[in-house]
Steps between C-alpha positions, in 0.01 A plus 500: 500500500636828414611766766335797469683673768758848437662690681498876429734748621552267767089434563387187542178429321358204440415515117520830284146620524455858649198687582602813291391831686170650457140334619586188575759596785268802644478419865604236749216302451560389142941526509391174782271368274749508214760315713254229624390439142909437402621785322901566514510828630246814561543835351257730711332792283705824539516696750589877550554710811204719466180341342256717585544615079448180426115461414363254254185497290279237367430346274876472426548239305439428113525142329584400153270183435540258203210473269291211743544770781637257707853521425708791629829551388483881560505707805512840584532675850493877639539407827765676717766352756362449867249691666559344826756666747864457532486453869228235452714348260814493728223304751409306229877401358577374861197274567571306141822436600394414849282229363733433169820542626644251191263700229683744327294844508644776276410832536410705173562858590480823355568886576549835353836595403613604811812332675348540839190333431686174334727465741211516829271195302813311409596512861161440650378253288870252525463565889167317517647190359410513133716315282522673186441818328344573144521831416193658264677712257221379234117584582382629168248725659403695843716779640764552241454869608674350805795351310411169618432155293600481136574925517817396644549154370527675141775744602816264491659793702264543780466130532889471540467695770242372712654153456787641651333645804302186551774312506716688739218448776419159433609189632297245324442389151377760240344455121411760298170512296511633157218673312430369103440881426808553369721463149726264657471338835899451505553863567305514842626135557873584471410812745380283793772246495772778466339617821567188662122311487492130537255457254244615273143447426324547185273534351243759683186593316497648164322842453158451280169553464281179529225614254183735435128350589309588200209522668591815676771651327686486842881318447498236839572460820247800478516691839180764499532479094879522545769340478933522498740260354557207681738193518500182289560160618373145484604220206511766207775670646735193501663509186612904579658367888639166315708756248590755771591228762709414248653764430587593852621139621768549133638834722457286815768263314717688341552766722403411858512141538365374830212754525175353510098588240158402607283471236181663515223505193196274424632202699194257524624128494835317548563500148488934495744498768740234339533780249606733700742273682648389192539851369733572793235646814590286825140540668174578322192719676159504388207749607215517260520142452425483878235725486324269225566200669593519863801402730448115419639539133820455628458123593416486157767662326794366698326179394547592154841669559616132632355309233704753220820414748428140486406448099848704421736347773547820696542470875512818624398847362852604478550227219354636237453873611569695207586241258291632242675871497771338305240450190434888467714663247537793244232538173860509319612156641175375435552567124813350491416212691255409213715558236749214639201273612399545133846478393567158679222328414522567101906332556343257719217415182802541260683225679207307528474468124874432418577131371633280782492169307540385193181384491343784567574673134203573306588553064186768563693727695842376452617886415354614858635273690834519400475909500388399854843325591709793363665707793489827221 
């Protein structure tokens, strides 16, 4: 049976599954309910030193539905990072780990850009016993007036620089958690592991509008006839966080071996997350897919995970993480690739048809195949 067991930045988890941060990890209540159910490790939704700006509306979702309505491989959100209080958090951090002192809880934290104010939640939150930190430089919407989310995960710069702070005043694990919204995710990328991070996370949500009821003319989640843009997640997303996943665990490799990616985007089954793990991420988090199916998925798709291990011989996760990056290549090489496949096999046909045997001349194409056995 295969082991689905990593260890991360020195945390011990007992397959790759996280909770990624957002609904599923919103209070106590559900982080324990995560952990009973089996998952590897808890990302809680993020937290902020002052939420009293932090108010939510509803309807705040928006689904994109297949054409039986049943299906949906689309999902939009406008919802904003915790509402709840950072001292009832700090409560909250210490009574998980009270009951789950083996569960790895990370905290998913986020603040203005102000020194001060990363320093005091980086402190606060490590000295109530949480294991990890996951720092939001990527929500796509909500406060950017504020600098926070993906307003500072798109400036390289900035992002450089809080990394930096962070790290100075932390003493546990950090990963850094990239927004999609920009031209190329290596830039921001290079920018948190010059600062020092452990590891990165990627992909947040992408930017978008779900669609426009044509009923009412109004474009959906629609608040009071209103809406904003939101963030997209769930299984259409996958093939955009499979490519940038990539393209982050290539820097991860060639330029700071060691460092660590969890893969985040329309992770639903065992099979999604082999993808990821195979395109170099070490653990794998999934939110929407918990909010369409509950906690219990993951009993299914470590299940499923195993069974991939099994059919292809793999042991661990660390045998065939990334093995597939070394199949991604240049449009150029591609061309010339074909040309010698093509190449080869029109030599390999030419052999084919050159006289071995006596026997084997024909007076019907005698001319051929001796034009064949010329060498010019």
């Amino acid at each position: 049976m295969a082991d689905l067991s990593v260890t991360v930045n020195g945390l011990k988890m007992p397959n790759p599954f996280v909770i990624g941060s957002g609904p599923p990890g919103t209070n106590a209540n559900v982080i324990g309910k995560a952990f009973d159910e089996g998952w590897g490790a808890v990302i809680a939704k993020t937290v902020s030193l002052d939420a009293s700006k932090v108010i939510n509306v509803a309807p705040r979702y928006g689904r994109l539905r297949g054409n039986d309505r049943k299906d949906i491989f689309g999902w939009e959100n406008i919802e904003l990072i915790s509402d709840r209080s950072f001292d009832v958090w700090i409560d909250e951090f210490k009574q998980i780990k009270d009951k789950y002192p083996d569960g790895i809880l990370i905290a998913s934290i986020m603040e203005e850009y102000n020194k001060d104010a990363w320093i005091e939640i980086v402190e606060r939150c490590q000295d109530c016993g949480v294991d990890a930190f996951e720092l939001n430089f990527s929500c796509p919407h909500g406060m950017p007036e504020r600098k926070m989310g993906a307003a500072m995960g798109e400036d390289p710069v900035m992002l450089e620089e809080v990394c930096g702070w962070v790290m100075a005043a932390t003493k546990i694990p950090v990963w850094a958690k990239m927004t999609p919204n920009v031209t190329h995710i290596e830039d921001p990328t290079r920018a948190a592991l010059k600062a020092g991070c452990d590891g990165i996370a990627a992909i947040n949500t992408i930017r978008s509008c779900i669609g426009v009821n044509l009923e009412t003319l109004r474009p959906e989640p629609s608040v009071e006839g209103y809406t904003t843009p939101g963030g997209y997640s769930c299984k259409a997303v996958r093939p955009i966080a499979l490519r940038m996943c990539m393209e982050i665990a290539k820097v991860i490799n060639d330029e700071y071996p060691g460092r660590t990616l969890s893969g985040i985007g329309g992770v639903e089954t065992g099979e999604d997350a082999a993808q990821f793990i195979l395109l170099g991420s070490d653990t794998v988090q999934v939110c929407t897919g918990v909010m369409k199916y509950g906690y219990a998925m993951v009993k299914d798709m470590c299940e499923q995970l195993a069974g991939f291990m099994d059919k292809h011989g793999f042991a661990t996760v660390d045998d065939f993480k990334g093995q597939s990056l070394q199949y991604f290549t240049t449009h150029t090489h591609l061309v010339e690739l074909q040309a010698k496949a093509k190449a080869d096999a029109k030599a390999a046909s030419a052999k084919k048809k050159m006289v071995a045997k006596d026997a084997e001349w024909s007076g019907d194409d005698f001319v051929k195949q001796s034009d064949a056995l010329g060498s010019n």
